[in-house]
N, C-alpha and C positions, 0 to 999 in steps of 0.2 A: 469475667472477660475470658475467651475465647476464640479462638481461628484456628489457622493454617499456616505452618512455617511458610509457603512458598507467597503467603502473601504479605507475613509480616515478621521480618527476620529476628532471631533472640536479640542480635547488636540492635535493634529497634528497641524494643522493651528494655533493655538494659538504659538506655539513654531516657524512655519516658517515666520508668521507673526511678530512676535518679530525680528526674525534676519534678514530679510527683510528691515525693518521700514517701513510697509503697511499703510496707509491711506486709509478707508473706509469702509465697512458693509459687512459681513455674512449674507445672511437669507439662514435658514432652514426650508427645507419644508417636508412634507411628501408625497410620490410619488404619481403624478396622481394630487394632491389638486387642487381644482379650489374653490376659494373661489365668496360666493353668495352674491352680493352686497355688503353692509357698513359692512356687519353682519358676519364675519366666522362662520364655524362649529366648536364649541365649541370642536368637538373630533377630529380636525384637523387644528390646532392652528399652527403659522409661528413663528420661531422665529428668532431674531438679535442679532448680536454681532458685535458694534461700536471699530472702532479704528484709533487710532492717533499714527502714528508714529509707529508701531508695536503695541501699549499698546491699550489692553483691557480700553476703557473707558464709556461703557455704552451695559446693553443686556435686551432686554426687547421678555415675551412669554406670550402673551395671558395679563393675570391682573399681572402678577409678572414682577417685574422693578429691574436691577443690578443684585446682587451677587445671590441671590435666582434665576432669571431667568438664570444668565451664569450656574448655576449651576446643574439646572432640565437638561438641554440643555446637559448638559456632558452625562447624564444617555439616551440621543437618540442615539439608536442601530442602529438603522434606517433613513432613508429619502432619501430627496437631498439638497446641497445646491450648491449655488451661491454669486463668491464675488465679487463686485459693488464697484469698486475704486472711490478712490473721497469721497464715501458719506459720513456724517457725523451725529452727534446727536447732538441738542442743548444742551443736560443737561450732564452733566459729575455724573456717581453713580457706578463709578467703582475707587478706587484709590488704589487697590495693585498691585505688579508686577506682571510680567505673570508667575515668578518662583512661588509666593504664590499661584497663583491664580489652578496654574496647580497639587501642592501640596493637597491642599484642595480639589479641584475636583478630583484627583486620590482616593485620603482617602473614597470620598463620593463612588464610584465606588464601592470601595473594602467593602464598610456597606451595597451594595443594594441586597448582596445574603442573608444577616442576617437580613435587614431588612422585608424582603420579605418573612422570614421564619415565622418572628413573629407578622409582618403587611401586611399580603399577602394582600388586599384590604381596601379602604377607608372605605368597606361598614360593618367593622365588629361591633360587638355591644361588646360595654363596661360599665362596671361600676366600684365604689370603693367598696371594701371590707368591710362587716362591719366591721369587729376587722384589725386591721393595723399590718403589717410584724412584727416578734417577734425584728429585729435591727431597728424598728421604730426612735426610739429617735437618731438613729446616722447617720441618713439620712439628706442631706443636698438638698435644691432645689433652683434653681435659680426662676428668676421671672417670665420666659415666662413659666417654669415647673408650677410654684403655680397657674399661671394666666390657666392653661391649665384644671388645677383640679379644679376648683373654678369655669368654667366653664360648667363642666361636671353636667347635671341635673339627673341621676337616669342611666336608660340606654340608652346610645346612642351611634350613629354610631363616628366613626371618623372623618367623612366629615361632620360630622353637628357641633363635636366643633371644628374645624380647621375653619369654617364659621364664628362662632361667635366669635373666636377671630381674624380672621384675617389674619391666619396662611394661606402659601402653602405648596401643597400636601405633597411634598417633605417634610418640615419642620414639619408635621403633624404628618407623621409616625417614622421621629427622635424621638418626643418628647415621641409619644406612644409606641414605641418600649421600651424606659429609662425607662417609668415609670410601663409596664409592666412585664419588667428585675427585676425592684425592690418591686415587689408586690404591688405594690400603685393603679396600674389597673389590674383587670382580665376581661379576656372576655367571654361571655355569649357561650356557647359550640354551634357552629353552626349546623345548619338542613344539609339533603343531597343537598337539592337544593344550598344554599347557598356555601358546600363545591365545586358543582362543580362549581360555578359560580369563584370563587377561584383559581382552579385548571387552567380554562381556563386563569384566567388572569397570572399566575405564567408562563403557558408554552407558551403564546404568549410572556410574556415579556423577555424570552430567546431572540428572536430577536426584539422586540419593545421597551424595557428596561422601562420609565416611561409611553411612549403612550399606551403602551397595556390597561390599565384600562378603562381611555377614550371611547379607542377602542369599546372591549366589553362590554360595560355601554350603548353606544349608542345602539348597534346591539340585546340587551336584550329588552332598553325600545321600538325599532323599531317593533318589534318581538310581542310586550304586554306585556314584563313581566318584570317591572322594579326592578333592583336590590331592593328595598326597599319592596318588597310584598316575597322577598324569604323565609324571617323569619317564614312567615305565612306555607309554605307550606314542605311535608317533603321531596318532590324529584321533579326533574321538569321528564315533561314525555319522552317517545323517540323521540316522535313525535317533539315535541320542542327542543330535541337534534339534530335531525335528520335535523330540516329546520335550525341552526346556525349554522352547519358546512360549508356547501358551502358558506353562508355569510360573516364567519369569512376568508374563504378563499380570497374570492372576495376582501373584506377590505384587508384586509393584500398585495393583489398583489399591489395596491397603494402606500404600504410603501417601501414591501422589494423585488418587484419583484414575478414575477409566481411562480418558479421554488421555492423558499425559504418559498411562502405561501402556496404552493402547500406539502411541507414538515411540514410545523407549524399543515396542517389539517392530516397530517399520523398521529403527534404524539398524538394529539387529543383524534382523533377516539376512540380509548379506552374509553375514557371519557365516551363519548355516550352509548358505549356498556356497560356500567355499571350501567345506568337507565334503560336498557331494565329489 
């Protein structure tokens, strides 16, 4: 068995494999991937979803293992996959049903337009406020929330304290999302360059859902201009608009097809036309 995420979604398989009672692996890939020896490309990571029996018992993508990895894996718009009867995982890091399992990754689905509004990129700069929200005192935070803030040095990206504690992406922009909803983070008002680096990743991720960033992270630092130098400057030029468009096109035909990448660069264009 084989296809194409955008024609037949994981939360699909996950329900026919339960009524099924399937025995064996998922991997997902992203179209075209050819990975290069021991090492994949970090912006083109594989992922698995282990099963016994119908039941979800184990999914691993890149560094993230179980319920974080089944769960980035719902947010792929995009790819191909292939399923490999028989195989199995040694370690079992999955133990709800597929009703919860499919519950929760719906939920997470239906937060990736809100979250995206308000953590469009990993690469945003944040800090705490001096003076704390006026309902300060009737604010309640959990541990990964304290541990999230307690980590924060001054101003930084998202991707830097989602590093040092530990967190994935996914989980990174839950947490900053909550604590930017409650005043506890604001963020440092971004440059043009930085908005559009933004904007592209918001509108690939219409059809890439979590890979878009990846995507465009790589195709920025390949280019010379790593997301991390955009602070510094106040618009990128045309000229460097001009050479990532066919790029992001090129990239994108590996995921979702010409025709669909060939559409992600119309909606674009704009973009570029707006550092001219």
């Amino acid at each position: 068995m084989e296809g194409l995420l955008q024609d037949f979604r994981l939360t699909d398989m996950l329900q026919l494999f339960d009524l099924s009672q399937k025995t064996g692996v998922i991997e997902l890939v992203p179209i075209g991937y050819q990975q290069q020896g021991s090492s994949p490309n970090p912006a083109f990571p594989i992922g698995r979803v282990y099963f016994v029996d119908g039941r979800v018992t184990d999914a691993n993508l890149s560094s993230l293992r179980g319920e974080d990895a089944l769960f980035s894996l719902f947010l792929w718009q995009a790819g191909a996959f292939r399923f490999i009867n028989a195989a199995s995982s040694a370690t079992r890091t999955i133990n709800q049903t597929t009703e919860s399992l499919l519950m929760v990754g719906t939920r997470r689905i239906d937060e990736w337009a809100n979250i995206l509004q308000r953590v469009p990129t990993l690469q945003i700069t944040i800090f705490c406020p001096p003076t704390p929200p006026p309902n300060a005192q009737a604010i309640r935070l959990n541990d990964t929330q304290w541990r999230f803030l307690q980590n924060l040095r001054g101003q930084e990206t998202v991707a830097t304290v989602a590093r040092r504690c530990g967190l994935s992406p996914f989980q990174a922009r839950i947490l900053a999302t909550g604590l930017l909803t409650l005043e506890l983070l604001k963020r440092r008002p971004p440059t043009e360059a930085e908005c559009y680096f933004e904007e592209l990743v918001q509108s690939a991720a219409r059809d890439l859902g979590e890979l878009a960033e990846p995507l465009v992270e790589t195709l920025f630092n390949q280019a010379g201009l790593p997301p991390s130098r955009l602070a510094t400057l106040h618009a990128v030029s045309p000229t460097f608009a001009a050479q990532i468009l066919p790029e992001l096109e090129a990239a994108a035909a590996r995921y979702i097809g010409p025709q669909r990448a060939h559409r992600l660069r119309q909606r674009v264009t704009p973009l570029a036309q707006q550092t001219s």
